[in-house]
N, C-alpha and C positions, 0 to 999 in steps of 0.2 A: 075259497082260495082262488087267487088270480092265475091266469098262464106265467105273468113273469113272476109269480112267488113261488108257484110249484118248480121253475127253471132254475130259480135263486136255490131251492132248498135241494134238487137235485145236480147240480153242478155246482155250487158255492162250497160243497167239500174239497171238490178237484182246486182252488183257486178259480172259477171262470171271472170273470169281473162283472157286475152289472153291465156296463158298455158293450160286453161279449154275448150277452143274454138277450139285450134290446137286440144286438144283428141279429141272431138268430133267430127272434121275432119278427122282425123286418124282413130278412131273406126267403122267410117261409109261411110271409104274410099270412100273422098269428096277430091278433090282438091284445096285447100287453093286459089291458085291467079283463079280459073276458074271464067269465067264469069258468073252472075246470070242474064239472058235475056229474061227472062220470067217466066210464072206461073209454066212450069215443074220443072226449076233449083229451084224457092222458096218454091214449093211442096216438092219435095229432101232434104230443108234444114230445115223445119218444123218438117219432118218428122225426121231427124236425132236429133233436139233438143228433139222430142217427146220419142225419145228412149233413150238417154242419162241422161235427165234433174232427172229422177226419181233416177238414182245411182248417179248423183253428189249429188242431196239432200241428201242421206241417209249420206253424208260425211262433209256435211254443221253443223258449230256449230260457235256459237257467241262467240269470243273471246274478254279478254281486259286484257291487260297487261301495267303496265308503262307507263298510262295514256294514252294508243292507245287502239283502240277499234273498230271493226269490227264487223256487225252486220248487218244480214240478213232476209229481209220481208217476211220469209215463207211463212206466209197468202197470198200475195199477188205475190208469186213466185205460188203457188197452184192454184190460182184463175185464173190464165194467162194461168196455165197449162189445166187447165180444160176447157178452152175457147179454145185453140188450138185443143184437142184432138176434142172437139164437130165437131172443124172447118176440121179437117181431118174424121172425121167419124168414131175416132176412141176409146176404152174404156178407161176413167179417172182411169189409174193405181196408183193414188194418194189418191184415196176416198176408205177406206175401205169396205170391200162387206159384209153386211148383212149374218149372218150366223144363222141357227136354233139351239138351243141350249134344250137339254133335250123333254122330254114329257110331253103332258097335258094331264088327262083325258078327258077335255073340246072338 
């Protein structure tokens, strides 16, 4: 299996587009037909959708037009991501961070 067949078969359930899988190949200068032969090369491509997947989201929006319609399971594009990042060891840049706001006498 290639690097972009293994991206195809794990983001092509979310909708990614091919086009969306070549940048992420591109951005994280991956080799498109390289071979994936083990845990290092799917470590490699984990970690490139871990970097990526957060700036495609910010450009994800549900379109419908002329009875066509496009529609993306956020929730559940977040909930995969959060699984992954655990699974790398790495922090869910998706979940916003608790922040202290003001004083309390208390």
């Amino acid at each position: 299996m290639s690097n972009k067949e293994y991206l195809t078969t794990i983001l092509g359930k979310f909708g990614v587009s091919s086009d969306e899988i070549n940048v992420i190949l591109l951005e994280q200068d991956i080799l498109p037909n390289g071979e994936v032969n083990g845990k290092n090369e799917i470590t490699t491509l984990k970690k490139a959708i871990y970097y990526q997947l957060p700036l495609m989201l910010a450009g994800m929006q549900n379109v419908s037009e002329g009875g066509y319609s496009i529609s993306w399971n956020l929730d559940g594009i977040k909930l995969w991501y959060s699984a992954l990042a655990k699974d790398l060891g790495l922090p869910d840049n998706l979940v916003p961070k608790p922040t202290a706001r003001g004083k309390s006498p208390w």
